[in-house]
C-alpha positions in Angstrom: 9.9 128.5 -22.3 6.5 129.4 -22.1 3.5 127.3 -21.7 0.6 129.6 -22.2 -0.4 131.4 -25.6 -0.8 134.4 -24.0 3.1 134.6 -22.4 4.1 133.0 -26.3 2.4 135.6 -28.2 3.9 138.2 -26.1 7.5 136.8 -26.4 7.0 137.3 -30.4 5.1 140.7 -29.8 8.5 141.9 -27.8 11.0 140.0 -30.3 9.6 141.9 -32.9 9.0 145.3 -31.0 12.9 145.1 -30.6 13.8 144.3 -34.2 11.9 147.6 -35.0 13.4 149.7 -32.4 16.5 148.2 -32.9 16.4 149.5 -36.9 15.6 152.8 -35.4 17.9 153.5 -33.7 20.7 152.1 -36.2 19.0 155.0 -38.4 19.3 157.6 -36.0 22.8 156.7 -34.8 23.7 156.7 -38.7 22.0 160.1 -39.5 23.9 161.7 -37.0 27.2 160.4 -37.6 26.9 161.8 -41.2 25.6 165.1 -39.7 29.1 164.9 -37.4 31.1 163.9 -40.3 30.4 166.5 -42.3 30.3 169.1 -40.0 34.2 167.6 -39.4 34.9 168.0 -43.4 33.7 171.7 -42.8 31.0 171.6 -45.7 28.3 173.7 -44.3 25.6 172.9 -47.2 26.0 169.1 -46.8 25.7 169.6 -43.2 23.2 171.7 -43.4 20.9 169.0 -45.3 22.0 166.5 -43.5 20.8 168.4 -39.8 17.5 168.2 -40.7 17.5 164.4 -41.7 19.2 163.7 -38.3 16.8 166.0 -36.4 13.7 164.1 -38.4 15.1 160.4 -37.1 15.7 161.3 -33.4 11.9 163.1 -33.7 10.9 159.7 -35.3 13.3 157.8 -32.5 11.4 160.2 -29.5 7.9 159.4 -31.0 8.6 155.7 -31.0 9.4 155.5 -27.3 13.1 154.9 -27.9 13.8 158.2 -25.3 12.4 160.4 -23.6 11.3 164.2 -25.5 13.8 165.8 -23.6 16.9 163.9 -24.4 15.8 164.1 -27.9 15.6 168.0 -27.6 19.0 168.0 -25.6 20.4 166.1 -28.6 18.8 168.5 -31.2 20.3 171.5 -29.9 24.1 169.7 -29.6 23.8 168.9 -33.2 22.4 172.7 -33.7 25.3 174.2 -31.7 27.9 172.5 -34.0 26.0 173.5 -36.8 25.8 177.1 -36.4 30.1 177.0 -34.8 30.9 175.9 -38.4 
C-alpha cells in the first residue's frame, strides 16, 4: 500500500479514471450490439437510428482515450458497411 499522499491520491485518481472508462465502454459495446441486432432483424429505420447513436459513443469512446482515432474510424465504417448491405 502506499505511504505517500501523492502515490494515495493517484491510486484514487486511477480507481476512478477506470470506473469512468469502464461505463464507457459498456455504452459503446451496448450501442453497437443494438446497431448489430437490428441490422440482424432486418429493420432498416431502427437501424438506421440506432447507427448514429453507436457512431456518437465510439466518437465519445475515441475522444476519451479509450482507442486510438483510427480503430474508432475502422469500426465506423464496419458498422456503415452492414448498414448500407441491408
Amino acid at each position: 500500500m502506499a505511504n505517500i499522499k501523492s502515490a494515495k491520491k493517484r491510486i484514487l485518481v486511477t480507481d476512478k479514471k477506470t470506473e469512468e472508462n469502464k461505463s464507457v465502454n459498456s455504452a459503446m459495446k451496448t450501442a453497437i450490439k443494438k446497431f448489430l441486432a437490428a441490422v440482424e432483424a432486418g429493420n432498416k429505420e431502427e437501424a438506421t437510428a440506432l447507427y448514429s447513436a453507436a457512431v456518437s459513443a465510439i466518437d465519445g469512446a475515441a475522444s476519451e482515450g479509450l482507442f486510438h482515432k483510427n480503430r474508432a474510424a475502422n469500426k465506423k465504417s464496419n458498422l456503415a458497411k452492414k448498414l448500407a448491405a441491408m
